[in-house]
C-alpha positions, 0 to 999 in steps of 0.5 A: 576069847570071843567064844567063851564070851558068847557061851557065857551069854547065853549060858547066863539066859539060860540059868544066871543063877548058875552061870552069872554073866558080867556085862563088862565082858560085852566090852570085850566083844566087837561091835556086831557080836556085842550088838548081836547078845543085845539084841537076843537079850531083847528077843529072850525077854519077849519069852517066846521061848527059853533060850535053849530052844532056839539052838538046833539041840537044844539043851544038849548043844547048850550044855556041849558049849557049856562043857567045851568052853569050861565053865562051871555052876557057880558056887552055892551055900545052903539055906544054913550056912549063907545065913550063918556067913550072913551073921559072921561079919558082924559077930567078927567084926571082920569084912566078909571078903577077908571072911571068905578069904580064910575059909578058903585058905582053911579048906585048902589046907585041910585038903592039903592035910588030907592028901599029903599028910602033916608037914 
């Protein structure tokens, strides 16, 4: 979906931060739009102006793209909890990946818990 991937773009100018863009997803544009995101990341690095501004809307018609397309913030721990998960690998001995992986599992199944009730 080409307009997805451009959304993301421009999203992630916007606030890469909240909205990461992969560049491998630029491999998946045709050469003129792929082109096109490159030569805007140049234009957006003279910061003349944020990238909102340069939209008829501005942060309105960005955040409508945003909303349209579906994309969500990326996910954020606090201050606290990144440095306790920073410390756990080693106090484990376990990958974070596998880490991260339970806690996951772990919430879920609380939620489960929580709406279905005790199997």
């Amino acid at each position: 979906m080409r307009v997805g991937r451009l959304v993301r773009f421009l999203a992630g100018l916007y606030n890469g931060s909240d909205y990461p863009f992969d560049l491998t997803d630029l491999r998946a544009l045709d050469t003129r739009l792929a082109n096109a995101c490159l030569d805007y990341l140049n234009y957006d690095r003279l910061g003349k102006a944020e990238v909102h501004k340069h939209l008829q809307g501005g942060d309105r018609q960005l955040n409508q793209w945003i909303e349209d397309v579906g994309l969500e913030p990326a996910l954020r721990l606090d201050e606290a909890q990144a440095q306790a998960f920073a410390r756990l690998p080693d106090e484990t001995g376990r990958e974070r990946a596998e880490l991260l992986r339970e806690a996951i599992a772990d919430l879920f199944e609380k939620y489960r818990r929580k709406t279905y009730g005790p199997t």
